[in-house]
C-alpha positions as CSV (number, residue, x, y, z in Angstrom):
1,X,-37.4,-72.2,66.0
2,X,-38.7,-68.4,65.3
3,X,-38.5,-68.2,62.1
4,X,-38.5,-64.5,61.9
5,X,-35.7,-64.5,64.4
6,X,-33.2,-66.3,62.4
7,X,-34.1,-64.6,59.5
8,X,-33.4,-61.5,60.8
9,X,-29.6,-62.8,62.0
10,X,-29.1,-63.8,58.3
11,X,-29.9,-60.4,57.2
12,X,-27.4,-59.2,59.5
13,X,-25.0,-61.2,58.8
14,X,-25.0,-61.1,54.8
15,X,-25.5,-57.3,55.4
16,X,-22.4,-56.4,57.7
17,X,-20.5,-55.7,54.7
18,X,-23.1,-53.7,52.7
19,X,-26.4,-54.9,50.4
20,X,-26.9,-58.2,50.0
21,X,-29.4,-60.4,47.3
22,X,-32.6,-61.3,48.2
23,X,-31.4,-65.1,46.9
24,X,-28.2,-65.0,49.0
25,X,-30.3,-64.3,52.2
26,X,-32.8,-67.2,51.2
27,X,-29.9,-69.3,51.0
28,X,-27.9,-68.7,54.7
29,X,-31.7,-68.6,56.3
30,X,-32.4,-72.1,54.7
31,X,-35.7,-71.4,55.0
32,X,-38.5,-71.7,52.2
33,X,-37.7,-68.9,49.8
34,X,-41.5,-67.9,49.8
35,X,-41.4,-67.0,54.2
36,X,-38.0,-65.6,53.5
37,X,-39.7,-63.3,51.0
38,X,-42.7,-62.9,52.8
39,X,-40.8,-61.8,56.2
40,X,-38.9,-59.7,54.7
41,X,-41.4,-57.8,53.0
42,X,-43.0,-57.5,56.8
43,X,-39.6,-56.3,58.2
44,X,-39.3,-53.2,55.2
45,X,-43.0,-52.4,56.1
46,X,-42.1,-52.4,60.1
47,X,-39.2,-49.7,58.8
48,X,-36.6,-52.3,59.2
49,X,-35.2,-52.7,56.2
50,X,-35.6,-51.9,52.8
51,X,-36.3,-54.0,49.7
52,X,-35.2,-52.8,46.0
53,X,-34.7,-54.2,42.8
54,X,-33.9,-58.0,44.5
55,X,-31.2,-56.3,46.7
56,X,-31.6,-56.0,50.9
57,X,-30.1,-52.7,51.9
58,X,-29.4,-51.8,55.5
59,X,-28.0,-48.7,57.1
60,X,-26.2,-48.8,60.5
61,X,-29.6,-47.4,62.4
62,X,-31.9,-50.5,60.8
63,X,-29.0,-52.4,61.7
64,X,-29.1,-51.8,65.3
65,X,-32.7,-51.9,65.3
66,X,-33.0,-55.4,63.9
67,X,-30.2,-56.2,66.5
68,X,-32.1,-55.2,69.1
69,X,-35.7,-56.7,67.3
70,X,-34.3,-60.1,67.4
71,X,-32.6,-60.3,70.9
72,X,-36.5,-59.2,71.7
73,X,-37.6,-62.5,69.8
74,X,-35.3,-64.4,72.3
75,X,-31.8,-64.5,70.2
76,X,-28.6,-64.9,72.1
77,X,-27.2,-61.0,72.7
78,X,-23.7,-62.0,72.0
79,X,-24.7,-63.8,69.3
80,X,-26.4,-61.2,67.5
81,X,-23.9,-58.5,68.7
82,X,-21.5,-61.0,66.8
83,X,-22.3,-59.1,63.5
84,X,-22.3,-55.7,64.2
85,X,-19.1,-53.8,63.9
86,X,-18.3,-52.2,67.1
87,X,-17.8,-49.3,65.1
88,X,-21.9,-49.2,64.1
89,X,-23.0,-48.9,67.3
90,X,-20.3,-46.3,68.6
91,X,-21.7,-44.3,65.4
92,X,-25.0,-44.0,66.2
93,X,-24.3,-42.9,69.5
94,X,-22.1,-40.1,67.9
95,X,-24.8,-39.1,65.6
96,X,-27.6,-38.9,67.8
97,X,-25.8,-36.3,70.2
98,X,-24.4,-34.5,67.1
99,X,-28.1,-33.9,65.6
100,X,-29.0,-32.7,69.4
101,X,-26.4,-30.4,68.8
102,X,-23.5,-31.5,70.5
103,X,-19.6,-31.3,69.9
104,X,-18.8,-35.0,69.4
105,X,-15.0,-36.7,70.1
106,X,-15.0,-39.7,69.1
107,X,-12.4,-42.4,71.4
108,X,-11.2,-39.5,73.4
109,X,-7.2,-40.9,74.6
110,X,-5.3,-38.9,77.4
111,X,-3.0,-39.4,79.9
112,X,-3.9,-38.8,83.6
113,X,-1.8,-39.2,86.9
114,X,1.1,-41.8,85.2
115,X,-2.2,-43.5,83.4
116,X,-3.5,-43.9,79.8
117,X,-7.0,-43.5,79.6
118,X,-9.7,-43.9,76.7
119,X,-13.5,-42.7,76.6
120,X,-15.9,-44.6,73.8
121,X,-17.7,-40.7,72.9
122,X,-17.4,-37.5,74.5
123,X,-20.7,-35.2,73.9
124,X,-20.2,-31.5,74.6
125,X,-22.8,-28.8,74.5
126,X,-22.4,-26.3,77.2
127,X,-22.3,-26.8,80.3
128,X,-22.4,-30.8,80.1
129,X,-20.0,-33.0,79.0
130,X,-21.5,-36.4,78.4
131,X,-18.5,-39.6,78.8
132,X,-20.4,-42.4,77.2
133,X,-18.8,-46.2,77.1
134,X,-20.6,-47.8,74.7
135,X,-20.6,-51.8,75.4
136,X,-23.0,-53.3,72.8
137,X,-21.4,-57.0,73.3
138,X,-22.1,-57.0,77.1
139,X,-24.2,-60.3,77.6
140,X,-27.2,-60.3,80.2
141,X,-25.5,-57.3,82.0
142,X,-25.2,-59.3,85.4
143,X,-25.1,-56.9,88.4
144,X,-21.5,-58.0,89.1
145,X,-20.5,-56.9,85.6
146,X,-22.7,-53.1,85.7
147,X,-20.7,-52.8,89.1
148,X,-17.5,-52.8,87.5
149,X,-18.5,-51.6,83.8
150,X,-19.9,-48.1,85.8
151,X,-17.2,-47.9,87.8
152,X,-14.7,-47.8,85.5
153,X,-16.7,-45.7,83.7
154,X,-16.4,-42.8,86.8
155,X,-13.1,-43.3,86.8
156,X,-12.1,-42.3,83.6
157,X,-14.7,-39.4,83.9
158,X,-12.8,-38.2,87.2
159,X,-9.1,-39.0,84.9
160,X,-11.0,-36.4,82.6
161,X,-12.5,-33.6,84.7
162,X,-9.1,-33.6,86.6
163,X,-7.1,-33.0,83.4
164,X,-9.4,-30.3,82.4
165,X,-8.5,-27.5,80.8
166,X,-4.9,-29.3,80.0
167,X,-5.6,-31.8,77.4
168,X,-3.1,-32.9,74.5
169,X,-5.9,-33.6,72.2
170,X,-8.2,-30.7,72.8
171,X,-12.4,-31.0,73.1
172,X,-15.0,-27.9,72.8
173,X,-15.1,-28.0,76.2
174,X,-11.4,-26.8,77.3
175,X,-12.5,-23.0,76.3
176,X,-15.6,-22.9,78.8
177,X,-15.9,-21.3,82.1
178,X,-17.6,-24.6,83.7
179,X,-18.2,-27.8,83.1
180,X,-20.9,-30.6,84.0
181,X,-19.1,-34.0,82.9
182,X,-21.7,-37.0,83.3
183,X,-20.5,-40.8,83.1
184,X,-23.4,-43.1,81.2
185,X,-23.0,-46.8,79.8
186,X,-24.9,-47.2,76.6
187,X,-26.2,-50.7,76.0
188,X,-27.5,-52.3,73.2
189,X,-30.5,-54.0,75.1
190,X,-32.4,-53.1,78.2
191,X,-31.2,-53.6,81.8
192,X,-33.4,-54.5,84.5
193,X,-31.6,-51.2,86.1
194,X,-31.9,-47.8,84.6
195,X,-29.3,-46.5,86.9
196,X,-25.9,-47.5,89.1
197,X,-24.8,-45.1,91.9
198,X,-26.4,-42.5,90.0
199,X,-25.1,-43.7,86.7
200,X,-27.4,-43.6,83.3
201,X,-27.4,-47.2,81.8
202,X,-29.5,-46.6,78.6
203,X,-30.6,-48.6,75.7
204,X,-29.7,-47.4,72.3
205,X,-33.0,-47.5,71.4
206,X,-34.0,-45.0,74.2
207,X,-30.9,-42.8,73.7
208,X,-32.7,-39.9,72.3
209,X,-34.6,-39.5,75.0
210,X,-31.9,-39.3,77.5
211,X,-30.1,-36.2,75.0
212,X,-33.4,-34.8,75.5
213,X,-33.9,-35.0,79.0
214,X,-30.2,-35.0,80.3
215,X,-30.4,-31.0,80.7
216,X,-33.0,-31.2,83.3
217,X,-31.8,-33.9,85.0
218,X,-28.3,-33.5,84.9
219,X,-27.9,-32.4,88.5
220,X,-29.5,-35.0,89.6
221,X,-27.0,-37.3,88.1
222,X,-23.8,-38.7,89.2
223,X,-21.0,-36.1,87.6
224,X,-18.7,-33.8,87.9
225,X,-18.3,-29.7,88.0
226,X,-15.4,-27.8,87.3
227,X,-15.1,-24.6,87.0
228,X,-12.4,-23.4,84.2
229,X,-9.5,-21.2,84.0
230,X,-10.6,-18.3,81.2
């Protein structure tokens, strides 16, 4: 058993609901309270949590990053994924395009050609339009399931360029001239595949540097233009 690996799922799971004693995580790790204090007191050093006055506080970011930290360490991905609200990991995605700057809709619903339709974040800041499904629970990734997750993913970003600039619910980027709207699957671990048919799979952990560097690559992408009615 990795010790520091099951540690780690205690502190996420006595943490999904906010702070947590030092003696209540001892106590679901049933492990020596000594390690327990011992690892834990590593884990705030590596950044991953912090320590204060016999409490264990951990915001959404350390929470993903332990996440990811102990499926590293071998843990079972559904397992871990288990104890994180579906809403933390949607939120850091939000959050990381807004401080690049972006216009951010969260759960974007519209109806399209007789069909409902729903898109996990849309990202604007002009010309792109970034339609990110978020599947943090996705175990292993298989190629079969990418296939499917990706192209489903297109779909609803085709539904969405198509209904362009006539939206119910309206998003920053109804008043441009042009549009750029890229489909990209945000995972909570890493994929032996960076890319399907064009399509961005990326790690949460490496999502700022795609913001980054989508700009420059964005043509080389799978999307779709659209040029505007003024």
């Amino acid at each position: 058993m990795n010790i520091e690996r099951e540690l780690i799922i205690s502190i996420l799971k006595v943490t999904k609901n906010g702070s947590s004693t030092i003696e209540v995580l001892i106590k679901e790790a049933k492990i020596a309270s000594s390690i327990a204090k011992d690892l834990a007191k590593k884990l705030q050093n590596d950044g991953l949590l912090y320590l204060r006055n016999k409490l264990v506080e951990v915001d959404s970011l350390k929470r993903l990053k332990l996440a990811v930290h102990a499926i590293e360490l071998g843990a079972d991905v559904e397992r871990v994924s288990g104890f994180l609200d579906w809403k933390e990991f949607e939120n850091i995605a939000a959050i990381a395009f807004e401080r690049n700057d972006y216009s951010v809709k969260r759960n974007l619903r519209f109806k399209h050609a007789g069909r409902r339709w729903e898109i996990d974040i849309i990202a604007c800041k002009k010309p792109i339009v970034a339609c990110v499904d978020c599947k943090h629970w996705h175990h292993g990734m298989y190629p079969s399931a990418i296939r499917r997750i990706v192209e489903e993913q297109v779909e609803r970003t085709s539904a969405l360029a198509e209904s362009l600039p006539k939206l119910t619910e309206k998003i920053e980027c109804t008043s441009w001239s042009r549009v750029k709207l890229v489909p990209a699957i945000l995972s909570l671990t890493t994929v032996r595949s960076k890319f399907y048919n064009k399509v961005p799979i990326v790690p949460v952990l490496q999502l700022q540097d795609f913001i980054s560097q989508l700009p420059a690559y964005v043509d080389s992408l799978k999307h779709f233009s659209r040029r505007l009615a003024n």
